[in-house]
C-alpha positions as CSV (number, residue, x, y, z in Angstrom):
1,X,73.9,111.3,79.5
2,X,77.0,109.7,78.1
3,X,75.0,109.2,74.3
4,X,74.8,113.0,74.8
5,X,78.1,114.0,75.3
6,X,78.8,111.9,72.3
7,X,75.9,113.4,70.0
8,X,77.5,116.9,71.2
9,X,81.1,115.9,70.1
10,X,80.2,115.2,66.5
11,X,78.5,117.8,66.6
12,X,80.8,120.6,66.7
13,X,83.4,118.1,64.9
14,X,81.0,118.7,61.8
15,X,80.6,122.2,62.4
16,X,84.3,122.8,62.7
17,X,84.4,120.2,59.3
18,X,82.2,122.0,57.2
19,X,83.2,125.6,58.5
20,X,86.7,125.4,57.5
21,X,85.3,123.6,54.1
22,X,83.7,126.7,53.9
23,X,86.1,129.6,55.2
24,X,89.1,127.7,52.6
25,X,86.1,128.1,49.8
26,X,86.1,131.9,50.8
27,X,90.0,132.2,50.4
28,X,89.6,130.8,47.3
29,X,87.4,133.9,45.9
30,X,88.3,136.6,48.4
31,X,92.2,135.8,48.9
32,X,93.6,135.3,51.8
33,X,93.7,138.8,53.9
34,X,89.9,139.3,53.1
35,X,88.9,135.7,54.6
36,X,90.6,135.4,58.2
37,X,87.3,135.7,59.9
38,X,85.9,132.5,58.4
39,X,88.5,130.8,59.9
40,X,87.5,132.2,63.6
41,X,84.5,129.8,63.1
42,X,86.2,126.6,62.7
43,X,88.9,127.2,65.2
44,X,85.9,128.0,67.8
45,X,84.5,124.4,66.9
46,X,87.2,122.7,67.3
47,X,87.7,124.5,70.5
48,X,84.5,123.4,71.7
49,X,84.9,119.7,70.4
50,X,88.0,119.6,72.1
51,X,86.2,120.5,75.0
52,X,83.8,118.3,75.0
53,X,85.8,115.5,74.3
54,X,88.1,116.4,77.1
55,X,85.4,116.6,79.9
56,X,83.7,113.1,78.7
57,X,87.1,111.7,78.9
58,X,87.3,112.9,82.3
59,X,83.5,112.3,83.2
60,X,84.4,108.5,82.3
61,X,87.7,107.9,83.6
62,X,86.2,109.3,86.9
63,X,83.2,107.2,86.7
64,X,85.2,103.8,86.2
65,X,87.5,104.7,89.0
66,X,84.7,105.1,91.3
67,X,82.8,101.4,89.6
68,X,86.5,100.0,90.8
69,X,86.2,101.1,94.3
């Protein structure tokens, strides 16, 4: 499950990547005011990495406490 959770992260860290790649691209041809919505995508990737990377983190400081015990 861990290999996963890891898959998953690096995941949304590419989509985040290659969204905001994208979203500064549509700045550049639509100016700034016209292309705040592309950058709702990235920031909802990196939301969602953050996420994920926060509850693995979690997941395995919980399991090696319980491996100590």
């Amino acid at each position: 499950m861990n290999a996963y959770h890891k898959t998953m992260e690096k995941f949304w860290l590419g989509v985040a990547i290659l969204s905001l790649v994208f979203a500064v691209y549509k700045m550049g041809q639509l100016g700034l005011s016209e292309s705040l919505t592309y950058f709702l995508f990235p920031a909802i990737a990196g939301s969602l990495f953050y996420a994920r990377y926060f509850i693995r983190k979690r997941a395995e400081r919980e399991s090696n406490n319980d491996q100590d015990q």
